[in-house]
PDB file as gemmi writes it, atoms N, CA and C in Angstrom:
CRYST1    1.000    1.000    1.000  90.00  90.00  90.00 P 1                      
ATOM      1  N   UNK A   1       0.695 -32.392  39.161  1.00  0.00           N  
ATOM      2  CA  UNK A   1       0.655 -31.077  39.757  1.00  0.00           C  
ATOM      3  C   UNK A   1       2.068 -30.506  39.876  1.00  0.00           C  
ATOM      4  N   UNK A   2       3.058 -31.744  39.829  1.00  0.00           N  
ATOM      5  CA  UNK A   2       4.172 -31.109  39.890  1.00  0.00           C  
ATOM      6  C   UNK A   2       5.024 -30.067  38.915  1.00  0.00           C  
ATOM      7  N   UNK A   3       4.326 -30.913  37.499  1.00  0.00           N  
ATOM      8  CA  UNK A   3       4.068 -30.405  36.344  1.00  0.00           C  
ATOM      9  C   UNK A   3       3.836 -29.541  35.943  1.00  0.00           C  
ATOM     10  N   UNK A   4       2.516 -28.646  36.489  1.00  0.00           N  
ATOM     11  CA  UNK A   4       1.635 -27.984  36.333  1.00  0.00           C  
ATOM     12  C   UNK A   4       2.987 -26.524  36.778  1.00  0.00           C  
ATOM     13  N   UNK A   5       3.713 -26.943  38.387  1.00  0.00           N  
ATOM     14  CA  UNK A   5       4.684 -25.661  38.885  1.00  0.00           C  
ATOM     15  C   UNK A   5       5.639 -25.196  37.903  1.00  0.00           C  
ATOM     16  N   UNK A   6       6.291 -26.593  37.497  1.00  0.00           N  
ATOM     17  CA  UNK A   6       7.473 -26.068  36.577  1.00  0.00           C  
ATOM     18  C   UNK A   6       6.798 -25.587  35.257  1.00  0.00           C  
ATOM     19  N   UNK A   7       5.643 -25.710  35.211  1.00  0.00           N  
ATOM     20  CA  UNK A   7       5.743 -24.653  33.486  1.00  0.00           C  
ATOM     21  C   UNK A   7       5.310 -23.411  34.364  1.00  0.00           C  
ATOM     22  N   UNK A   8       4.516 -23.327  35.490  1.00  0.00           N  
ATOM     23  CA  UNK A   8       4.450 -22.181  36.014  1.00  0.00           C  
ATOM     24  C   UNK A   8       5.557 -21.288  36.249  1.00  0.00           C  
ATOM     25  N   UNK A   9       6.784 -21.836  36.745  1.00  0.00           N  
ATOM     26  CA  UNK A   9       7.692 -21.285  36.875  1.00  0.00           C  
ATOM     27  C   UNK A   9       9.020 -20.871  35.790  1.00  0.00           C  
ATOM     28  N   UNK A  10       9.175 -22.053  34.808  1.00  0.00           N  
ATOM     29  CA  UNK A  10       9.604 -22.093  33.737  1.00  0.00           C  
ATOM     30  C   UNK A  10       9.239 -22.048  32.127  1.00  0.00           C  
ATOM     31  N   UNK A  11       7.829 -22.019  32.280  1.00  0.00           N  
ATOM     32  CA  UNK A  11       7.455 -22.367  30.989  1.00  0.00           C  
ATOM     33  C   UNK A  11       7.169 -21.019  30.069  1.00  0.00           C  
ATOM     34  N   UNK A  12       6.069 -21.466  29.511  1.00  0.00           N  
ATOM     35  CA  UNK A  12       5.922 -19.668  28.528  1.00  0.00           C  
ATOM     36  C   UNK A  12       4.550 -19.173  29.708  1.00  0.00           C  
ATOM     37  N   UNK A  13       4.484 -18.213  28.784  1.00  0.00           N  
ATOM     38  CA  UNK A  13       3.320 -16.966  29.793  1.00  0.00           C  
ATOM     39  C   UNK A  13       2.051 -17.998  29.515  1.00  0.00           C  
ATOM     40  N   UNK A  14       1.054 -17.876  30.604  1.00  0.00           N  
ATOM     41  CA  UNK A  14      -0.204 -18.605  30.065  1.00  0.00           C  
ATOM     42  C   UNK A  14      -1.226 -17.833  29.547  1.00  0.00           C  
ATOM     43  N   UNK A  15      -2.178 -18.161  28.796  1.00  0.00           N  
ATOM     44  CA  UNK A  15      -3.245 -17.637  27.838  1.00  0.00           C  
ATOM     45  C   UNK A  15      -4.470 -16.806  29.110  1.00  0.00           C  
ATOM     46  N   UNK A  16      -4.358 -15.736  29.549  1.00  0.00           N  
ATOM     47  CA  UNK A  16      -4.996 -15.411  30.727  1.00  0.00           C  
ATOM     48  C   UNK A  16      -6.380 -14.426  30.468  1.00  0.00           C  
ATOM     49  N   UNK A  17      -7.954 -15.097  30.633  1.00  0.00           N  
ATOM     50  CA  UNK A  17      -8.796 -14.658  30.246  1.00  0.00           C  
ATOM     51  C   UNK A  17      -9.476 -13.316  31.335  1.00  0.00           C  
ATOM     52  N   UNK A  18      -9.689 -11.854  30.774  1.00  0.00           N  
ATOM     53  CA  UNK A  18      -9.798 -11.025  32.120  1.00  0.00           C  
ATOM     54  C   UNK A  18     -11.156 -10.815  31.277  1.00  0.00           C  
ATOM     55  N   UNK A  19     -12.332 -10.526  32.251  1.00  0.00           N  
ATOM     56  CA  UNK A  19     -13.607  -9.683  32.050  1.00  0.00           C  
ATOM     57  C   UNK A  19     -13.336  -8.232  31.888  1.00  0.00           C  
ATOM     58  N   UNK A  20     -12.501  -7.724  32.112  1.00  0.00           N  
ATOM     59  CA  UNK A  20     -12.157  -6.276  31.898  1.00  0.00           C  
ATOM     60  C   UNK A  20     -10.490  -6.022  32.631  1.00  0.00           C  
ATOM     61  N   UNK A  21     -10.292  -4.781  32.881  1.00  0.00           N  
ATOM     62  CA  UNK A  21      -8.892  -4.573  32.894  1.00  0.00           C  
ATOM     63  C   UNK A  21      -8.132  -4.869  34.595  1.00  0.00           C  
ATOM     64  N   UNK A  22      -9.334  -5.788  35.225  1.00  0.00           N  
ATOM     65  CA  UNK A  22      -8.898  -6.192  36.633  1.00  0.00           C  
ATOM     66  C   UNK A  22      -7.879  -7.353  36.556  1.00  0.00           C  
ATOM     67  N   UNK A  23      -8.471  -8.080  37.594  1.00  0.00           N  
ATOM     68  CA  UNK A  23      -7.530  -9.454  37.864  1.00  0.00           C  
ATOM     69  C   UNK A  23      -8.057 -10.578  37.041  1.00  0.00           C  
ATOM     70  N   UNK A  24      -7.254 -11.296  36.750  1.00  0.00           N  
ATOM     71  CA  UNK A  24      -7.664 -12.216  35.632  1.00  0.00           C  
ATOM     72  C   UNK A  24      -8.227 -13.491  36.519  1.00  0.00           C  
ATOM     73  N   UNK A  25      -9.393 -13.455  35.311  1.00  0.00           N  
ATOM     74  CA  UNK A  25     -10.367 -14.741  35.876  1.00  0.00           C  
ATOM     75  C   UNK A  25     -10.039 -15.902  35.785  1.00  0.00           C  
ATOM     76  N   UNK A  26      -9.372 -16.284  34.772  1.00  0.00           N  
ATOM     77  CA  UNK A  26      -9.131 -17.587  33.846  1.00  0.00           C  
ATOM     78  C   UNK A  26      -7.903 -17.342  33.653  1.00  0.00           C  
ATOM     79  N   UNK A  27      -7.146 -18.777  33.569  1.00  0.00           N  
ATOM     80  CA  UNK A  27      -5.250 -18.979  32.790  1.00  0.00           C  
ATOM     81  C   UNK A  27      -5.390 -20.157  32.186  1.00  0.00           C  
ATOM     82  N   UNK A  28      -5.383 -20.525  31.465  1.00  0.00           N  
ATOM     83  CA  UNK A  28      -4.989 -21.681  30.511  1.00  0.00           C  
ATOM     84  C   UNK A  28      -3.128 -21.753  30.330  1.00  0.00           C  
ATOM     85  N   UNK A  29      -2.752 -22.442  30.940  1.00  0.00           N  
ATOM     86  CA  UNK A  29      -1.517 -22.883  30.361  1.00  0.00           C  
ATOM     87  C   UNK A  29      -1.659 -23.971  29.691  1.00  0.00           C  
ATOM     88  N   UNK A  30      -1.244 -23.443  28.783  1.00  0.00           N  
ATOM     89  CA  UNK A  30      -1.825 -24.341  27.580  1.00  0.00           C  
ATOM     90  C   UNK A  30      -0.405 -25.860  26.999  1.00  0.00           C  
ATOM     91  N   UNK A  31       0.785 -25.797  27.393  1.00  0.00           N  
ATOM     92  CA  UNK A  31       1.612 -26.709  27.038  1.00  0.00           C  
ATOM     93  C   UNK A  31       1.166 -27.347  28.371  1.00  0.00           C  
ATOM     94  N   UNK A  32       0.965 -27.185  29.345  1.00  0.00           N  
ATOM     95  CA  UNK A  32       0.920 -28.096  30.054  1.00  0.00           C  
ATOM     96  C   UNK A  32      -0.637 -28.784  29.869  1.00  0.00           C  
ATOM     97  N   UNK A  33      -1.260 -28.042  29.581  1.00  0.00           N  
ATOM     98  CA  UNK A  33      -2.514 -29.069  28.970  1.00  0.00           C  
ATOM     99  C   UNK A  33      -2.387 -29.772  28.154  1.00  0.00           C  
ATOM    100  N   UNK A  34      -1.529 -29.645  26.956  1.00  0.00           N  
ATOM    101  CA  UNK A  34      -0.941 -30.311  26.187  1.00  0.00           C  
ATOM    102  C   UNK A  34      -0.104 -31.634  26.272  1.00  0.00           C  
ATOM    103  N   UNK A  35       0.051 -31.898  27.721  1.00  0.00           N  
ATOM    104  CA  UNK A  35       0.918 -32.771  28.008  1.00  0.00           C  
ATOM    105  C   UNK A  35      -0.038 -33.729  28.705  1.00  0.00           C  
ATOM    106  N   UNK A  36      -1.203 -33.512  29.183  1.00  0.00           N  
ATOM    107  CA  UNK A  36      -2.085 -34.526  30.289  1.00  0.00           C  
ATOM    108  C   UNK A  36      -2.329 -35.312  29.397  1.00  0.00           C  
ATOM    109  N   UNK A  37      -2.745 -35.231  27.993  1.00  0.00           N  
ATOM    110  CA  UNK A  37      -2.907 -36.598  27.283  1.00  0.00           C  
ATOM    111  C   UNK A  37      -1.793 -37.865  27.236  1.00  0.00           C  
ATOM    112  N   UNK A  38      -0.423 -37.454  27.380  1.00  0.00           N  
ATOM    113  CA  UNK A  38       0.851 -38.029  27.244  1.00  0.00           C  
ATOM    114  C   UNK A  38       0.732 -38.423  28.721  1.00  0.00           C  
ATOM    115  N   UNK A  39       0.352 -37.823  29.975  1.00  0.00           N  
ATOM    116  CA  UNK A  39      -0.022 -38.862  30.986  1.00  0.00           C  
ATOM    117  C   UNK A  39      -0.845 -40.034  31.128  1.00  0.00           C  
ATOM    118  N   UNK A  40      -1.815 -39.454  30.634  1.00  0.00           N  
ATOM    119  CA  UNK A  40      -3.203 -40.456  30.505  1.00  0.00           C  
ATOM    120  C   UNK A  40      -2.273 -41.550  29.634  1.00  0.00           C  
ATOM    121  N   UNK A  41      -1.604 -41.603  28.390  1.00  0.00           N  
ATOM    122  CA  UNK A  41      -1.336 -42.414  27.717  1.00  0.00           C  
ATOM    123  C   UNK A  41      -0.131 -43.104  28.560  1.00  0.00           C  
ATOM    124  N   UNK A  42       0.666 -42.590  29.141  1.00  0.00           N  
ATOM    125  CA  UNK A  42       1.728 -43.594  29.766  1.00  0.00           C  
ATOM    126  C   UNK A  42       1.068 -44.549  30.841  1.00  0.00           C  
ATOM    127  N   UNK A  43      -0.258 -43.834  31.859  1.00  0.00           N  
ATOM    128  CA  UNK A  43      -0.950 -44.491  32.797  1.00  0.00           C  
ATOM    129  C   UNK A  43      -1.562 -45.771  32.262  1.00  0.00           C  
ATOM    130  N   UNK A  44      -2.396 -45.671  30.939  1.00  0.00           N  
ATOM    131  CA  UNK A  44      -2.652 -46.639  29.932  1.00  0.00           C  
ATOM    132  C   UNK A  44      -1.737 -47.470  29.689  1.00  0.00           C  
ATOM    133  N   UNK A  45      -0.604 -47.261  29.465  1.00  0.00           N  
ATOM    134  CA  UNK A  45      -0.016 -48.137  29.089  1.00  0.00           C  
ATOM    135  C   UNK A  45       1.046 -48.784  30.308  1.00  0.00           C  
ATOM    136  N   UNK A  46       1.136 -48.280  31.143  1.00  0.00           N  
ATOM    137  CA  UNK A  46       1.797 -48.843  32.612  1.00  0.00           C  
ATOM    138  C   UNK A  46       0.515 -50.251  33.008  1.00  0.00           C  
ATOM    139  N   UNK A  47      -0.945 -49.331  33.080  1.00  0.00           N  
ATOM    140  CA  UNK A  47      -1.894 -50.590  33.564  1.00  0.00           C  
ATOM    141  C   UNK A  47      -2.091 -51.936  32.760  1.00  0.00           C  
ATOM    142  N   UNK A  48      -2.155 -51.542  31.320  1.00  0.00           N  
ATOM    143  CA  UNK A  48      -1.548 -52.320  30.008  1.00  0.00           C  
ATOM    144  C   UNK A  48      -0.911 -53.474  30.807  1.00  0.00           C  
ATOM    145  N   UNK A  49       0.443 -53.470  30.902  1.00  0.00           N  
ATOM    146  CA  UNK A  49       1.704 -53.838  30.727  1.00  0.00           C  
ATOM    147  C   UNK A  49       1.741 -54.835  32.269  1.00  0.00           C  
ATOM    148  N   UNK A  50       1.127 -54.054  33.635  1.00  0.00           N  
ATOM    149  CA  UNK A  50       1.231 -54.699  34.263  1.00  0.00           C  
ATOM    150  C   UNK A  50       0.157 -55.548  34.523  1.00  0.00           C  
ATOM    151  N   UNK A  51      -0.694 -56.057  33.230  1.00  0.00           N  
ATOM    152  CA  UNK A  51      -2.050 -57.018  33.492  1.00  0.00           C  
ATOM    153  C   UNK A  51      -3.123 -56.615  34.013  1.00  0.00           C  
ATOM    154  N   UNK A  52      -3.412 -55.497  34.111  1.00  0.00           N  
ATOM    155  CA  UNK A  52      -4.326 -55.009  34.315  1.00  0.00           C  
ATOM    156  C   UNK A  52      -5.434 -54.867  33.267  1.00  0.00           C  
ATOM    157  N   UNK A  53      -6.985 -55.152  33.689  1.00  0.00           N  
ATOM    158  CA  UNK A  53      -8.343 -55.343  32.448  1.00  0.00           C  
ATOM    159  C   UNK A  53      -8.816 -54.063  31.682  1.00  0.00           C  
ATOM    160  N   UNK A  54      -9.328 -54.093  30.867  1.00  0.00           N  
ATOM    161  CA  UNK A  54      -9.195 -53.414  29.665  1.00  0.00           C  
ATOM    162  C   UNK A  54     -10.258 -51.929  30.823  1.00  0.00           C  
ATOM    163  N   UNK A  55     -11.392 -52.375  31.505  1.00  0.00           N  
ATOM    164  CA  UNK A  55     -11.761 -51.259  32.723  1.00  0.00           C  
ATOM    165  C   UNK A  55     -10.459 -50.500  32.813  1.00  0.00           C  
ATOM    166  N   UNK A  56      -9.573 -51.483  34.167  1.00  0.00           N  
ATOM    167  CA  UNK A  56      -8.680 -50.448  34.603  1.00  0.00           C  
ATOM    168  C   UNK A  56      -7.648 -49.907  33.424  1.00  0.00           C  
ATOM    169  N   UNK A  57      -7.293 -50.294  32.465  1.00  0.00           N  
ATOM    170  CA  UNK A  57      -6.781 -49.628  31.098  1.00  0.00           C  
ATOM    171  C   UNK A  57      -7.331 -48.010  31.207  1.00  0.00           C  
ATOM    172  N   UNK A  58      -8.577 -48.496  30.795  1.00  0.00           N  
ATOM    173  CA  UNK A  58      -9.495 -46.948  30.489  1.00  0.00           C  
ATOM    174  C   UNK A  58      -9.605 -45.983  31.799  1.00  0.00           C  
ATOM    175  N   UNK A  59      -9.874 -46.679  32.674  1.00  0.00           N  
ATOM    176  CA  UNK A  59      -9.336 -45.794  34.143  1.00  0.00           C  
ATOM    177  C   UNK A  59      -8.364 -44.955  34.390  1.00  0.00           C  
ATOM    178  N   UNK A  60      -7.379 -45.799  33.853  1.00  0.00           N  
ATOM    179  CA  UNK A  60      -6.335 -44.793  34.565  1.00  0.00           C  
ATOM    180  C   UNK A  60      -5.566 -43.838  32.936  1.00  0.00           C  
ATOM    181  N   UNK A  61      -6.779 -44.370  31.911  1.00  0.00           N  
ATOM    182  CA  UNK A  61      -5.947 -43.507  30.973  1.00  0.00           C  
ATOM    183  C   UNK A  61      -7.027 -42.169  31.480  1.00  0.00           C  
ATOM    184  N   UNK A  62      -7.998 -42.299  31.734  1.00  0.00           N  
ATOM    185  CA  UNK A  62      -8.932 -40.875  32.112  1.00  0.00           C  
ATOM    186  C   UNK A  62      -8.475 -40.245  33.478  1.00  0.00           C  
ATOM    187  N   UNK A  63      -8.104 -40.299  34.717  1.00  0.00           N  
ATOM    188  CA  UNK A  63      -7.632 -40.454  35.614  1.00  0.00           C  
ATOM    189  C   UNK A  63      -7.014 -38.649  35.409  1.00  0.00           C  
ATOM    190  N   UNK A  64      -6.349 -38.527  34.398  1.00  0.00           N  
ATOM    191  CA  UNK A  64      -5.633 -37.249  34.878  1.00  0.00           C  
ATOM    192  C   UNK A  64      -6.833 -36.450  34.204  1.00  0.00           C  
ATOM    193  N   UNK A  65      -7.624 -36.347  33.433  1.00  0.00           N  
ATOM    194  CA  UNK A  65      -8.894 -35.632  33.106  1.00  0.00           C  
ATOM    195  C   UNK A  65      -9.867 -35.382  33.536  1.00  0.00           C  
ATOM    196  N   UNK A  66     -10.185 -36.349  34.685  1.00  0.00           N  
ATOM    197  CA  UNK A  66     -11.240 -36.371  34.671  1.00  0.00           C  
ATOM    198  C   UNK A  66     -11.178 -34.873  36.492  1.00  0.00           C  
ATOM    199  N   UNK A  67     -10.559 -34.763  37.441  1.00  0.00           N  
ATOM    200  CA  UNK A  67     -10.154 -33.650  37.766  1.00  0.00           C  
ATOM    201  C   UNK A  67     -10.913 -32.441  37.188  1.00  0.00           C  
ATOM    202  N   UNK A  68      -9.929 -32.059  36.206  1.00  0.00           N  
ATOM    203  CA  UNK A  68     -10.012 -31.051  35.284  1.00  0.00           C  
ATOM    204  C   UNK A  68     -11.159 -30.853  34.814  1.00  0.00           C  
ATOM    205  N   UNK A  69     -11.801 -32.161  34.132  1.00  0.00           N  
ATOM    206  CA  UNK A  69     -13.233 -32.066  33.507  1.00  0.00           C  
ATOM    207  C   UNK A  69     -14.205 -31.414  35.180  1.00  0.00           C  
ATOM    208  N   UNK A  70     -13.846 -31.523  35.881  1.00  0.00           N  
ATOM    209  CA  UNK A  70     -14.984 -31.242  36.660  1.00  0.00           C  
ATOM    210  C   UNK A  70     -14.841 -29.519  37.225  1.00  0.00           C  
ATOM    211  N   UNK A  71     -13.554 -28.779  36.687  1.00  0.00           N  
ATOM    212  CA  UNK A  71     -13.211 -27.878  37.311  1.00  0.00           C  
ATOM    213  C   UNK A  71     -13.958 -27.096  35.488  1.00  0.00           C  
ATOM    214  N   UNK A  72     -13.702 -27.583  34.687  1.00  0.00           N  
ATOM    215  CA  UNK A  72     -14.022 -26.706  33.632  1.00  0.00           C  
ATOM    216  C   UNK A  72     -15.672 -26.610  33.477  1.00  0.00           C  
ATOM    217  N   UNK A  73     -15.822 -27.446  34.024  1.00  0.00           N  
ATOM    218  CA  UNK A  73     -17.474 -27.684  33.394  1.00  0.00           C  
ATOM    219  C   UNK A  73     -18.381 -27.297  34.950  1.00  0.00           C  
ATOM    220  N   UNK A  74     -17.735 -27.182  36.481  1.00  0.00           N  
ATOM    221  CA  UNK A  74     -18.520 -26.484  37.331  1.00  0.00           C  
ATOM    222  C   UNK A  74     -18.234 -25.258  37.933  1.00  0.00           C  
ATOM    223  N   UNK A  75     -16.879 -25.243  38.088  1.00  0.00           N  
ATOM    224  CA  UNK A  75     -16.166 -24.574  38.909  1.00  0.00           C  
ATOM    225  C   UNK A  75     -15.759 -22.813  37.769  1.00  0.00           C  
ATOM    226  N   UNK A  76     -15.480 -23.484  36.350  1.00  0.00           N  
ATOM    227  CA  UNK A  76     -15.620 -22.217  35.712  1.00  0.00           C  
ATOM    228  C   UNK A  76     -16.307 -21.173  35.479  1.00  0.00           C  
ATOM    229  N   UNK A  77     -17.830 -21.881  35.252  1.00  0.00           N  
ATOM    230  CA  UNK A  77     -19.017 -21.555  34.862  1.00  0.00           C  
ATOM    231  C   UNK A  77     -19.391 -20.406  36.211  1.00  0.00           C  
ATOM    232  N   UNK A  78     -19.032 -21.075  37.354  1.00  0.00           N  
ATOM    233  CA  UNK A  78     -19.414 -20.326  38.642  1.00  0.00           C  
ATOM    234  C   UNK A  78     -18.757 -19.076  38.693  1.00  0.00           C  
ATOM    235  N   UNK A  79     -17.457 -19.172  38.364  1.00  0.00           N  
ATOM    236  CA  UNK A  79     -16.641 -18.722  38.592  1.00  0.00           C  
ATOM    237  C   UNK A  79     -17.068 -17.156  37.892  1.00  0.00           C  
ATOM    238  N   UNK A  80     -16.968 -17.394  36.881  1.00  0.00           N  
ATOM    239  CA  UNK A  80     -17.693 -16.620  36.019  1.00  0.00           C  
ATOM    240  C   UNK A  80     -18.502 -16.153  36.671  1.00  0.00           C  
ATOM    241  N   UNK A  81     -19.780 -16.409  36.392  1.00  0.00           N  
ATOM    242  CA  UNK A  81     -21.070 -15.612  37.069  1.00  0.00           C  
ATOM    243  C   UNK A  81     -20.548 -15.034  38.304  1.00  0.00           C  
ATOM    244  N   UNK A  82     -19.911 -15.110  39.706  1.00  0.00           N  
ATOM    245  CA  UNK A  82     -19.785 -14.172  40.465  1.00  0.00           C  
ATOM    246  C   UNK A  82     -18.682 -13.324  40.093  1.00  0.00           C  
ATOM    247  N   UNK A  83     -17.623 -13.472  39.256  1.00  0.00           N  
ATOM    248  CA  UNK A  83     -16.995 -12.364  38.601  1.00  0.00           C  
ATOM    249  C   UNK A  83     -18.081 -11.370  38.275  1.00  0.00           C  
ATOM    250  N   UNK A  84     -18.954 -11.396  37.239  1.00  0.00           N  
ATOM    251  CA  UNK A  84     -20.091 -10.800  36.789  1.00  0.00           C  
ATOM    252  C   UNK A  84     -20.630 -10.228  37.766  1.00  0.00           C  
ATOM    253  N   UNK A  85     -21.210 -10.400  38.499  1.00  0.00           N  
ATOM    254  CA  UNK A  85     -22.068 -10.218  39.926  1.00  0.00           C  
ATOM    255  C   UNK A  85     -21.266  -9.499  40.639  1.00  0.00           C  
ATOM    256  N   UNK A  86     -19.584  -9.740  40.722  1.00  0.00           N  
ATOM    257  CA  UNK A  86     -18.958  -8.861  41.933  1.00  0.00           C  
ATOM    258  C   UNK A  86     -18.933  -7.610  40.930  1.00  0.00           C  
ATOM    259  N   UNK A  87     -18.904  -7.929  39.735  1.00  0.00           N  
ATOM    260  CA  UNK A  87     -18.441  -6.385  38.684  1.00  0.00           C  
ATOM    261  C   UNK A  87     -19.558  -5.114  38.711  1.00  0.00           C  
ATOM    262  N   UNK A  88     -20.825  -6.015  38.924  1.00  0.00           N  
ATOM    263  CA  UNK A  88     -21.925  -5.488  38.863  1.00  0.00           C  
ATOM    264  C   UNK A  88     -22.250  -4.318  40.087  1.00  0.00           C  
ATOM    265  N   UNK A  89     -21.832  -5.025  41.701  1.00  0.00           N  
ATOM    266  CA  UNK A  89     -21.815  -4.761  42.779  1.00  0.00           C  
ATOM    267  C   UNK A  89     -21.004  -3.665  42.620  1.00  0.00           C  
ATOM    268  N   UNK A  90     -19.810  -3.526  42.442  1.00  0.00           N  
ATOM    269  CA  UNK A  90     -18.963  -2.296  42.578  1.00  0.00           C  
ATOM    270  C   UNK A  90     -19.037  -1.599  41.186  1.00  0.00           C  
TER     271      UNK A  90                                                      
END                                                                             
């Protein structure tokens, strides 16, 4: 997350999805998504290294995804539809 500030603050503009010419619904910063695999893989290979079983291997290489997976696949979808619904309302 710390991650996530400094490209916020330093990085390039993020990919920002609007339903029309309001406030934007969606941001993809996309280098920093680009980089959670290179976490997952160092976490993998830290649990690796310090003897840890091929489980916790795969654990903590998913660990920074799995978050995310739950924000894209519930939290978007929602997100969406009352965008829709508030657009509708006004």
């Amino acid at each position: 997350m710390g991650l996530l500030e400094l490209v916020q603050k330093f990085g390039p503009r993020p990919i920002i999805l609007n339903l029309d010419q309001g406030t934007p619904v969606l941001m993809f910063y996309t280098s920093w998504l680009l980089i959670l695999p290179l976490a997952g893989a160092l976490g993998a290979y830290l649990s690796k290294r310090a003897g840890g079983s091929v489980r916790m291997v795969l654990a903590s290489s998913m660990f920074p995804v799995l978050p995310f997976a739950v924000v894209f696949l519930i939290a978007v979808p929602v997100g969406l539809v009352i965008a829709i619904i508030w657009r509708t309302i006004l």
